[in-house]
N, C-alpha and C positions, 0 to 999 in steps of 0.2 A: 747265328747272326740274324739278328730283325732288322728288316729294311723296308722301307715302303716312298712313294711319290711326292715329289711337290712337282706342280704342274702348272700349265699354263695353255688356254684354250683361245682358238681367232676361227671364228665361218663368215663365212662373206659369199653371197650371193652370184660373184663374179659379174663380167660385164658386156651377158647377153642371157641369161637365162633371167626370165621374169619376176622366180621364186627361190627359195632357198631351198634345197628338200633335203640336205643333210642334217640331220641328228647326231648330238656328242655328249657323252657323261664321259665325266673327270672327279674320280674319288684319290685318298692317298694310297688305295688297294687295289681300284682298279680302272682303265682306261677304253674305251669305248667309242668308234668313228662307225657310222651307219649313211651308206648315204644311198635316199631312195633313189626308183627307177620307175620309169611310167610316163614321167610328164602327166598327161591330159589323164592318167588312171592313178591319177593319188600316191604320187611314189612319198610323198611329204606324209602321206599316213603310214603309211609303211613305217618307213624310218621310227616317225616318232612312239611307234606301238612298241616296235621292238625295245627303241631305247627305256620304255618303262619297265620293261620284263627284264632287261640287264642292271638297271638301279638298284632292285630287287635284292639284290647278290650282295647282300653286307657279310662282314668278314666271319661272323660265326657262322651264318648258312654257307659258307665256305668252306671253315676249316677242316673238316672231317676228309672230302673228296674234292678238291677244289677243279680237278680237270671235269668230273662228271656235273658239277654243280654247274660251270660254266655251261657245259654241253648243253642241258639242261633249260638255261635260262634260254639257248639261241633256238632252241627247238619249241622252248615253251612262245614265244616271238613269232616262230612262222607260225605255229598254230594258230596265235591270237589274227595275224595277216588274214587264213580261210576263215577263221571266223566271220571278221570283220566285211570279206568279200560274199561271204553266203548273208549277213546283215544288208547289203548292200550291194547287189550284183554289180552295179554299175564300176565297183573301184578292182574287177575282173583286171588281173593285168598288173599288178600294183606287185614293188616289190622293192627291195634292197639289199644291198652289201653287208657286210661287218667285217669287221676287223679290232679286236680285243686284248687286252693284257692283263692279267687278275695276278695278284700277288697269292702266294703260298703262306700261310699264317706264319710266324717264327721260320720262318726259313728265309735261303736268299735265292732261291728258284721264284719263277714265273711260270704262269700257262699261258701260251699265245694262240687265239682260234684267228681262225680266218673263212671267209664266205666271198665270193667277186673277186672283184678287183683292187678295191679298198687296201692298202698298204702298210704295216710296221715294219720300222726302221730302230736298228740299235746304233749308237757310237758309242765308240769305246777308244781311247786314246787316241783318237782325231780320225779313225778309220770308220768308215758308215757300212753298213752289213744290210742287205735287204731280207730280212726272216722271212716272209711268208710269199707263196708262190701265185699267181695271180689265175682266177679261175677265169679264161679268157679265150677268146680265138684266137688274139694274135700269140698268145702264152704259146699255144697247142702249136701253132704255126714253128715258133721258133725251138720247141724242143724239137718239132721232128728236122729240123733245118730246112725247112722251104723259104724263113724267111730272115734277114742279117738282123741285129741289134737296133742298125741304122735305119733300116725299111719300116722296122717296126713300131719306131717313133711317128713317122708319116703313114698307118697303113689306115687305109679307110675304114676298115670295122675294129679299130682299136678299143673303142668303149663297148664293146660285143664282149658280152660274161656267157658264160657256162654253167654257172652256179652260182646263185640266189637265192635271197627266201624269198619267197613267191607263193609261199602258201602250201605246198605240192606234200604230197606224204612221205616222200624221201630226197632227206639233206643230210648230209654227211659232211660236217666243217672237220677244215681243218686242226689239229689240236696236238700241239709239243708241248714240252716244258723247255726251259732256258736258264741257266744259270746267269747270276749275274753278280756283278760288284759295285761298290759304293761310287761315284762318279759318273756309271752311262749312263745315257741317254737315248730314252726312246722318243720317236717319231711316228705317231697314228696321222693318216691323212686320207683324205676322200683323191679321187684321180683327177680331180680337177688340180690339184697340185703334181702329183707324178708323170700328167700324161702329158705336162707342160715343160717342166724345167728337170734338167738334167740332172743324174746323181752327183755331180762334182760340181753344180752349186746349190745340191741341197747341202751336202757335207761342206760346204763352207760356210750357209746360212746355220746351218745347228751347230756348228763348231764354233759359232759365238757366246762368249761369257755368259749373258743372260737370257734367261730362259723368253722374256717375252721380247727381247733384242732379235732372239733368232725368231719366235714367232711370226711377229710384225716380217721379219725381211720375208721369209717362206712365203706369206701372203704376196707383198709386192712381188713376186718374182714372178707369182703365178699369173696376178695381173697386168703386169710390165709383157708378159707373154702372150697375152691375150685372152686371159679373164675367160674361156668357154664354155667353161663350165662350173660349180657351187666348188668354194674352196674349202674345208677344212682341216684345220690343225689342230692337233696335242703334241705339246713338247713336252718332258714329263724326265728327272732326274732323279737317279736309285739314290737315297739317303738312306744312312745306316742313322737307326731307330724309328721313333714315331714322328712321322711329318703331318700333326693337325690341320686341317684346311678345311671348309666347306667343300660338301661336292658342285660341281658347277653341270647341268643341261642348258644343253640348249635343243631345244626340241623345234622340228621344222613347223613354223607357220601354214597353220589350215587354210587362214582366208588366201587362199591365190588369188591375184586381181584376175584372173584370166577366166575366175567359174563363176558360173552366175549366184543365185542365189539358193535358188531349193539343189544346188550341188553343193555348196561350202553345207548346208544343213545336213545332208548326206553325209558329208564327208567326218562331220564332228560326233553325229549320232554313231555312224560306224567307227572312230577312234575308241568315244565313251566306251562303247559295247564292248570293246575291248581289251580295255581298262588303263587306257590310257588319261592320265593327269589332266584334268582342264585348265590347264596354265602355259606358256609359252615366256618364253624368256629371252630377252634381245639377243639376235643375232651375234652381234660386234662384242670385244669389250675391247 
């Protein structure tokens, strides 16, 4: 069985951070949520470095090994990060999440990686599954039982990661494969969605008909909640056969109003050098 994506992509800035610094590719083979970390240390270069390093990944550099190929692209991503920061000392500090889904050629498996906190979600006949485990403190916190379900929605260092690309010489994502069938639904999102609204109305917002119905709602939810952080979505539905579509980034905006000038220069010189695309792509659709 050959199956691949039709998709549907919303970031939104939220309604207190200044800049947007997540990063998102949506192909019909593979699906891609990055959201930088830094603030004032370039987490928006981050993000978008990596996401050119995972575009990269069309279906034949795929087909052969497609878990190592992924590995591969997120590894070749933090590389490009130290590069980027030995280019430019200043963006020292800079870093981000991922969180991916890459179709298996002619088959009906997936490989899902995961880095942060950054989150995939499957539904499957209206029940929502959360795949990947969140590389976090309050994660750590709650496998050893120090802390309930409920505390750890309120706990003060909830956006504290463990694991990033940050540049560092040893990252280790995480990486399964998943079988799947014609009808589910995955769910990539930055934590500015998860760390807002609960899984029982995410799974009612994705349990809507259409893909950019649930979209749109996911957004508002997060900012009916209080917007605190950059939102990102991919709602993304397994179709058996070929599902044609353009791939859609959206790469985070370099100019942050917050940097002056010889830093946004910095900051673009260090992307190029990296080999990041000189083009940016509206945030919204």
């Amino acid at each position: 069985m050959s199956l691949s994506l039709r998709f549907t992509v919303r970031s939104d800035k939220g309604l207190v951070r200044e800049v947007n610094e997540d990063s998102v590719y949506a192909a019909p083979h593979l699906l891609v949520v990055a959201d930088g970390m830094g603030g004032h240390a370039a987490g928006e270069v981050a993000s978008s470095v990596v996401i050119s390093h995972m575009a990269e990944l069309g279906p034949e550099r795929t087909r052969a090994e497609p878990m190592e190929a992924l590995r591969e692209a997120i590894l070749a991503g933090n590389r490009a990060i130290a590069d980027a920061v030995r280019t430019s000392p200043e963006l020292e500090g800079m870093g981000t999440t991922l969180t991916a889904v890459l179709m298996e050629a002619d088959s009906d498996r997936f490989v899902v990686a995961n880095v942060g906190d950054s989150r995939t979600y499957l539904m499957r006949d209206g029940e929502l599954v959360l795949l990947t485990r969140d590389d976090s403190l309050v994660q750590t916190l709650l496998d050893d039982g120090r802390i309930t379900p409920a505390e750890a929605l309120a706990h003060p260092q909830r956006a504290m990661v463990t694991k990033a690309l940050v540049g560092g010489e040893s990252l280790s994502p995480a990486l399964f494969r998943l079988e799947t069938l014609p009808g589910d639904r995955f769910l990539l999102c930055s934590d500015g969605l998860s760390d807002l609204v609960p899984e029982a109305r995410l799974a009612a917002a994705l349990g809507l008909s259409g893909r950019e119905e649930a979209a749109d709602r996911l957004v508002e939810l997060a900012l009916g909640a209080g917007g605190r952080d950059n939102i990102s979505v991919v709602v993304a539905d397994v179709v058996q056969g070929e599902a044609p579509a353009t791939p859609v980034v959206s790469r985070a905006p370099l100019q942050a109003p917050h940097r002056d000038r010889r830093t946004v220069y910095a900051l673009a010189a260090a992307a190029l050098a990296a080999g990041l695309v000189a083009y940016v792509l509206r945030p919204r659709w």
